[in-house]
MARMI-718117 format. One line per 5 residues: number of its first residue (from 1); their letters; for each residue x, y, z of C-alpha. Coordinates in nm, 3 decimals, padded with zeros to 5 digits. Example, Ala and Ser with C-alpha at 12.3 -4.5 7.8 and 13.67 -1.06 7.14 Angstrom:
<nodes>
1) AS) 01.230:-00.450:00.780; 01.367:-00.106:00.714 .
</nodes>
This chain:
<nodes>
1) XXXXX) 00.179:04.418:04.470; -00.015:04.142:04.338; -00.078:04.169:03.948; -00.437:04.187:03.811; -00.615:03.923:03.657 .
6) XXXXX) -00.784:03.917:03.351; -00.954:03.687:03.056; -01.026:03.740:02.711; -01.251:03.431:02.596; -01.278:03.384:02.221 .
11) XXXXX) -01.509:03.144:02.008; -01.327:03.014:01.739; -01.509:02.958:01.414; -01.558:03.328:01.269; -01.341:03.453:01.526 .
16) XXXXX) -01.008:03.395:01.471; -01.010:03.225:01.165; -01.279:03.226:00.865; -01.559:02.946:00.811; -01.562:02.633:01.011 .
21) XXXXX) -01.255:02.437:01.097; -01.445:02.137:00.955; -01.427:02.293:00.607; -00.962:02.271:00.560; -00.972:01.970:00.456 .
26) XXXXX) -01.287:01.687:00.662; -01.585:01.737:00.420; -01.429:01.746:00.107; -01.213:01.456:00.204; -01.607:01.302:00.285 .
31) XXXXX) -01.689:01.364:-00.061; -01.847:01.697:-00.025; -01.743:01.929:-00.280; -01.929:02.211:-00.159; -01.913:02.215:00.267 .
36) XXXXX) -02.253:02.404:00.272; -02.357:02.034:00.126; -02.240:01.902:00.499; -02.386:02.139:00.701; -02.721:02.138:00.565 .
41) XXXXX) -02.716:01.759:00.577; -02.647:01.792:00.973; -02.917:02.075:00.998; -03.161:01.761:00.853; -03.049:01.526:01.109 .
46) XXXXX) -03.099:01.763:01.409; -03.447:01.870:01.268; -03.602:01.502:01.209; -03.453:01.340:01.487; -03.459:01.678:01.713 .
51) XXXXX) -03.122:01.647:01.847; -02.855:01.909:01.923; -02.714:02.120:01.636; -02.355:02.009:01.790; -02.435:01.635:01.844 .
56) XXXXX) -02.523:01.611:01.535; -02.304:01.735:01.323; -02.069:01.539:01.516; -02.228:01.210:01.473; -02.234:01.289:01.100 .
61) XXXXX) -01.828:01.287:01.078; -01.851:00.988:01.206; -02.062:00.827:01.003; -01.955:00.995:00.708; -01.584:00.926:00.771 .
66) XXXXX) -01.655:00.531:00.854; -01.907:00.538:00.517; -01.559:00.698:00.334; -01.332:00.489:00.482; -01.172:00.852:00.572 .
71) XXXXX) -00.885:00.780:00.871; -01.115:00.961:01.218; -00.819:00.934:01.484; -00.701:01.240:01.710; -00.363:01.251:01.470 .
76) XXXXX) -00.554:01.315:01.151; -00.784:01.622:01.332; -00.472:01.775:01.474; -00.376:01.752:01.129; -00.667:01.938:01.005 .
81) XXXXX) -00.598:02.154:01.216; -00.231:02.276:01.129; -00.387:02.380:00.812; -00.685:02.611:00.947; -00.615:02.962:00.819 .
86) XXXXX) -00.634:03.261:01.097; -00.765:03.628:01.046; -00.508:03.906:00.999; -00.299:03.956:01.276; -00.396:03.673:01.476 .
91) XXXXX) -00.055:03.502:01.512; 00.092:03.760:01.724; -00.233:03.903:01.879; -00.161:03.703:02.212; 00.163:03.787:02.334 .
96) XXXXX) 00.136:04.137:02.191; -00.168:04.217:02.399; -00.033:04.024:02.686; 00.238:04.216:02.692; 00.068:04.539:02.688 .
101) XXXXX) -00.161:04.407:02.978; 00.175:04.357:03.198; 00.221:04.708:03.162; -00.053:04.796:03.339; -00.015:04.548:03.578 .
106) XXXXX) -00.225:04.291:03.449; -00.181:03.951:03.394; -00.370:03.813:03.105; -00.475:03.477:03.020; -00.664:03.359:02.711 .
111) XXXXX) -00.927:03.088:02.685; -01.126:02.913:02.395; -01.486:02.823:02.457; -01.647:02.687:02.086; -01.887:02.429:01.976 .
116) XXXXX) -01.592:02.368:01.718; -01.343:02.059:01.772; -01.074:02.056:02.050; -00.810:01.844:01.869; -00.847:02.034:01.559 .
121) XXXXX) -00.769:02.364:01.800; -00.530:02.188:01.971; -00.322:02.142:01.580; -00.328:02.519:01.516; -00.032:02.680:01.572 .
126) XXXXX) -00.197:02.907:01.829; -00.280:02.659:02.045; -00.041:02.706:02.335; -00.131:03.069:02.370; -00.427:02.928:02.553 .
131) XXXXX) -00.473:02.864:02.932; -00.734:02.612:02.861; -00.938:02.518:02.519; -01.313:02.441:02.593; -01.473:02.321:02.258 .
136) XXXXX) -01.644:01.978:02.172; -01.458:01.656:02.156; -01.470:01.301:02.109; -01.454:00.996:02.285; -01.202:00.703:02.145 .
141) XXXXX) -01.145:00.311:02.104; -00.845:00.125:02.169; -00.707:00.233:01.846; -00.768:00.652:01.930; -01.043:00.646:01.677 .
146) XXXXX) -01.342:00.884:01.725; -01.650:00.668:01.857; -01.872:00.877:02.011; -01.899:01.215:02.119; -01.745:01.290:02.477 .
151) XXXXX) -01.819:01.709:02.486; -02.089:01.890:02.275; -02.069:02.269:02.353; -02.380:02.426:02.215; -02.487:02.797:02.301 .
156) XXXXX) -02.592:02.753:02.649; -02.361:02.497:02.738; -02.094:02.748:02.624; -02.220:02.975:02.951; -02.089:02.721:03.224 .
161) XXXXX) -01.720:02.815:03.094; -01.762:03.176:03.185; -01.797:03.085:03.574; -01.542:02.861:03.542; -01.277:03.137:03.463 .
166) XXXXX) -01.491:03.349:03.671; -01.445:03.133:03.982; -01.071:02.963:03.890; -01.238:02.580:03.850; -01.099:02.539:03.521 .
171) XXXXX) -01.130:02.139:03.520; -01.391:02.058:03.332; -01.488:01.801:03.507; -01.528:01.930:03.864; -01.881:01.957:03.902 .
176) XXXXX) -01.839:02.002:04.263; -01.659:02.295:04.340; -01.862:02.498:04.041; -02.174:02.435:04.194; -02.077:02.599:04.499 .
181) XXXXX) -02.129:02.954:04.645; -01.845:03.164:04.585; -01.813:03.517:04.714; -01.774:03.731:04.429; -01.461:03.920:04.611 .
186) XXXXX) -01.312:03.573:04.639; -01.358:03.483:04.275; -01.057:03.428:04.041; -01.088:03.686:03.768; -01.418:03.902:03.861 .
191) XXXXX) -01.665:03.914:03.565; -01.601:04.288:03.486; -01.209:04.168:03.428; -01.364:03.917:03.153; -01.382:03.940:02.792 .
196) XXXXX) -01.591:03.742:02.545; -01.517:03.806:02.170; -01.750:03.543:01.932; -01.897:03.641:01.599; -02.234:03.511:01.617 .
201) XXXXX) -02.581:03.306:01.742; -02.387:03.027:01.927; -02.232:03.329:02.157; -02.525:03.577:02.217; -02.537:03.385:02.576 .
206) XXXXX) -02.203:03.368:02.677; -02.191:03.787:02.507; -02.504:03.844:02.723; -02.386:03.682:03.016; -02.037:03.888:03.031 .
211) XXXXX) -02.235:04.188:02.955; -02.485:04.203:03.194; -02.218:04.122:03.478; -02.014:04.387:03.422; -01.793:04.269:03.152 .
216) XXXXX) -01.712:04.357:02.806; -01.801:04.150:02.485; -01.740:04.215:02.127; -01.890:04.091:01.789; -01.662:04.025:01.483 .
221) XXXXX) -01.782:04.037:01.108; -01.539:03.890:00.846; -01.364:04.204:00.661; -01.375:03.987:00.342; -01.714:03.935:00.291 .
226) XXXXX) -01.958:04.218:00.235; -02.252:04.223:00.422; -02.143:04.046:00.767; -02.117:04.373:00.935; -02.478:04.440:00.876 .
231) XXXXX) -02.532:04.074:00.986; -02.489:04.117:01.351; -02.530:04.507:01.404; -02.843:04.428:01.594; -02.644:04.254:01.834 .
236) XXXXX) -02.567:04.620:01.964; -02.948:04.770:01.971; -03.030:04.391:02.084; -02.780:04.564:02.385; -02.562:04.193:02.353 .
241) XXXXX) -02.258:04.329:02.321; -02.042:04.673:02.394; -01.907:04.732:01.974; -01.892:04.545:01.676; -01.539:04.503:01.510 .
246) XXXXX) -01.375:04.311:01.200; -01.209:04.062:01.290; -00.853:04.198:01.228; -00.619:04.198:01.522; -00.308:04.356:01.361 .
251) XXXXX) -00.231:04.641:01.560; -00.414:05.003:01.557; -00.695:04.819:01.419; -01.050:04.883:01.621; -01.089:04.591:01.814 .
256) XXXXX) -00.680:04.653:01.881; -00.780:04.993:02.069; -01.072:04.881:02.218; -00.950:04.582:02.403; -00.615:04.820:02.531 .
261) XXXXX) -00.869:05.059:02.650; -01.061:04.793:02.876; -00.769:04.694:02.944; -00.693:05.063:03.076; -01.008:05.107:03.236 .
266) XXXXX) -00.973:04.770:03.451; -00.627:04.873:03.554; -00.793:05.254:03.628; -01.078:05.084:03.843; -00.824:04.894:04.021 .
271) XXXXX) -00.659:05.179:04.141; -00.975:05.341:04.218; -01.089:05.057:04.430; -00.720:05.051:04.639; -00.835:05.452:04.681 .
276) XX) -01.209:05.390:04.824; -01.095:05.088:05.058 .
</nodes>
């Protein structure tokens, strides 16, 4: 008997690990000692020249890297990267709840979609738990320095990822296939095997859109600072996602149980479905 498929989709910034990957080690090589510093410079950039949030802040590294005389090539990102901290239990998260979807006869795979930076994903040492990493990226000259941004995932842009795993077009860029009707019994991973975990703004489409299509999605708060729980509780009256967890993915913790009990529940509908055939 064929195995069941299924997707968790994270976001990556406030999801798995804390802050933004920018902030281990890019702006305060840039000369800013406080990364807030960065950010709101971007947020000024985007406003007066009304640009996207993402292409923005991208076009700022390079500027500010090139002003710094700061090395910008894919080696020194993937470098940032192997020093990006995770949340609790995030290291063994994947193959542990892999393995407990094989159980049930499930066969889970696990995507990225952020508006962070591929290649400083792609330096983490999670990054080969992942059957694809969508995030933003750069374009490069002859000597693989950043030039110009190639990808800018911003929070609608995030959305087209979601039918890709929904419909098995996971190349980026086939624009063809994507765009064309798929039956949903003939879709790779149907949407109510899919789920989206983010922790905030830049994922209330991609939450919505899992939601409302039969999926689950889940917001995560940062158990180390205070008041984030209270920070996204209305995403649950806003009726954007199914709970709100810490994001702590040791075992027995809540978003733990709740992802092995849709896990449950999509191998229990399974069954049901072989019943009502």
């Amino acid at each position: 008997m064929a195995k069941i498929k299924m997707a968790i989709c994270y976001d990556f910034d406030g999801t798995l690990a804390p802050g933004n990957m920018q902030e281990y080690g890019f702006t305060e090589k840039v000369g800013y000692a406080n990364p807030k510093d960065f950010w709101k410079k971007a947020a000024e950039i985007a406003k007066r020249q009304q640009a996207d949030d993402i292409l923005a802040y991208m076009q700022l590294m390079i500027k500010e890297s090139k002003s710094k005389n700061v090395p910008f090539k894919r080696e020194d990102f993937i470098e940032y990267g192997r020093g990006i901290q995770l949340f609790n239990g995030v290291e063994g998260w994947f193959d542990r709840i892999s393995a407990y979807a094989l159980t049930k006869g499930i066969e889970l795979k696990h995507f990225i979609i952020s508006s962070g930076l591929k290649e400083m994903i792609e330096g983490t040492s999670i990054a080969s738990k992942f059957e694809k990493i969508y995030a933003s990226c750069f374009m490069y000259d002859a000597n693989d320095a950043a030039e110009w941004p190639a990808v800018a995932l911003n929070y609608t842009t995030k959305t087209q990822f979601i039918y890709r795993i929904n419909k098995g077009v996971l190349d980026e860029t086939d624009n063809k296939t994507i765009n064309e009707y798929t039956p949903l019994e003939k879709r790779d991973i149907p949407f109510e095997n899919i789920i989206y975990i983010g922790d905030g703004e830049t994922d209330i489409p991609c939450m919505k859109t899992v939601k409302i299509s039969g999926g689950h999605s889940v917001a995560v708060y940062s158990p180390f600072k205070t008041d984030a729980k209270s920070k996204i509780e209305h995403l649950i009256t806003d009726d954007r996602v199914n709970i709100i967890a810490a994001a702590d993915y040791s075992e027995g913790t809540d978003i733990d149980r709740y992802i092995k009990a849709v896990i449950d529940k999509v191998a229990a509908d399974n069954v049901l479905k072989e019943f009502e055939k």
